[in-house]
N, C-alpha and C positions, 0 to 999 in steps of 0.2 A: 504494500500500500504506500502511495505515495506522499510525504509533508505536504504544506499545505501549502508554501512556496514552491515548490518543485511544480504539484498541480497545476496550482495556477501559470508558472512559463508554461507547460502542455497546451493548457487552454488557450493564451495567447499564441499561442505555433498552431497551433490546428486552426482558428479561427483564421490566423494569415494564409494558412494555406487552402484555405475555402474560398472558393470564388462568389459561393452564394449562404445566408444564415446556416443557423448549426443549432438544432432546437437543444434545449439542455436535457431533453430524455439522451437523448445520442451521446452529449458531451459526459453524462454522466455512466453511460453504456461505456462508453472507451476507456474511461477513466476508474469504472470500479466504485463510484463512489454513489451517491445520492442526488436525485433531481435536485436538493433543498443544500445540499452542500454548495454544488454547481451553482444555484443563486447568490448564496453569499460570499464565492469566490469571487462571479461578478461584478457585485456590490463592490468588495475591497481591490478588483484591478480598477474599474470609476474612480475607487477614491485617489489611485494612482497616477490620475490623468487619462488614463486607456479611455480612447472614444469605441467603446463599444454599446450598440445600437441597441434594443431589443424590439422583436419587427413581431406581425405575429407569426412569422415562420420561423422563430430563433435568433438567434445571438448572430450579429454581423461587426467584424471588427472592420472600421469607418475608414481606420490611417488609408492615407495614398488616393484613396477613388477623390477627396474632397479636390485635390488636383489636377484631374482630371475634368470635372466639372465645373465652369469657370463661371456660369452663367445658373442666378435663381430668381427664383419671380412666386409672388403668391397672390393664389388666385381665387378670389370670390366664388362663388359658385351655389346657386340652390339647384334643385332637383327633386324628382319622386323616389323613395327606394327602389322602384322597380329600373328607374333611369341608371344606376351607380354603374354595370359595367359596359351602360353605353360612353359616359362618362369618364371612364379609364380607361377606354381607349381612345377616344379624344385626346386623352393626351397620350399615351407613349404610341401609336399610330402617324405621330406629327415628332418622334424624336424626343421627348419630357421624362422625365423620370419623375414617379411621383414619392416624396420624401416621406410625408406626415399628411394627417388630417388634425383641424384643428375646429372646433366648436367654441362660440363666445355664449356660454349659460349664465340665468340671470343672478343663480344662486352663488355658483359654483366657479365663476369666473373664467379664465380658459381652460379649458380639457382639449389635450392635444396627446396623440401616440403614432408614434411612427408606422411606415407601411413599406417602405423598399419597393417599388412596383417598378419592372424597369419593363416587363413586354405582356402581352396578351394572356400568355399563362400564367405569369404571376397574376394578374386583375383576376383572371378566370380560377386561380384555387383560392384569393382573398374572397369570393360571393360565393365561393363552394364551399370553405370551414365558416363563413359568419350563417349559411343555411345550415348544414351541419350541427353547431352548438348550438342552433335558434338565437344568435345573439341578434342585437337591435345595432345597424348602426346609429354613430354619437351624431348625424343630423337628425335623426325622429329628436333628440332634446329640444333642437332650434326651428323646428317647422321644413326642414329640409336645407338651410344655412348653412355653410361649411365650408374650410378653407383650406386649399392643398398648395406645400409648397413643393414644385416644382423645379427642377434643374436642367439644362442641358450643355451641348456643348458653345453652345452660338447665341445672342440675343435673336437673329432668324427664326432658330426653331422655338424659342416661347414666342414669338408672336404668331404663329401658325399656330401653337394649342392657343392662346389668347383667341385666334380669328375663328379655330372650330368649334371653344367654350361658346363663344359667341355666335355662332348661325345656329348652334341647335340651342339658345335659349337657356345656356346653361348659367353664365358668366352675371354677376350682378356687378356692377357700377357705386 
């Protein structure tokens, strides 16, 4: 069994070396230890500075893409729930990467959690695990209100998700 600094450089190696999330069932599968160990290893590399994400497909370590992507923009947007993955691919069909969703509630102030959406099938397993769990997406709080921020490589490509938010009525002002 491993200390609990040893683990945690593992965790951060395997996370570099994944192109895409790493749910902590798996990180805790490889590693022998506990889903609930796995969480406060994360905890304590965060408190280390480590930008790691938590998306709902898992744990993505953030270093290096952040350079890669020069260009971010946030985007108003209402809709119906039955709209979200016409919606998601409006944007990464025009080149966007969608970051996060973020809700302004009256109580609660902003609620925001990341999403990693970078193509089609990530949009398409994000509205297959929130049918799945039955959860609600966090715009039913705002009446369908909600804001994603968005990345690409170019100011180009978000004005093309801005120009398609906008013809299909998505885009609030």
């Amino acid at each position: 069994m491993l200390d609990g600094e040893t683990r945690r450089k593992e965790i951060l190696k395997i996370l570099q070396q994944r192109q895409h999330s790493v749910s902590g069932t798996e990180l805790a599968r490889l590693l022998g230890v506990s889903r609930q160990v796995i969480v406060q290893d994360i905890a304590l590399l965060r408190a280390t500075d480590k930008n790691i994400l938590s998306t709902n497909k898992g744990y993505l370590l953030f270093a290096g893409r952040q350079e890669k992507l020069k260009r971010q923009r946030t985007f108003k947007v209402k809709h119906k729930e039955e709209e979200i993955l016409d919606e998601l691919y409006a944007i990464v069909d025009h080149g966007g990467q969608i970051r996060d969703v973020a809700v302004e509630h009256g109580i609660y102030g902003q609620i925001a959690t990341d999403l990693i959406i970078n193509s089609r099938a990530d949009a398409e397993a994000f509205v297959e695990r929130t049918q799945e769990y039955r959860t609600s997406p966090l715009c039913r709080l705002t009446g369908g209100i909600h804001f994603h921020t968005v990345e690409a490589d170019t100011d180009e490509i978000l004005n093309r998700v801005e120009a398609e938010l906008n013809s299909k009525g998505y885009l609030m002002k």
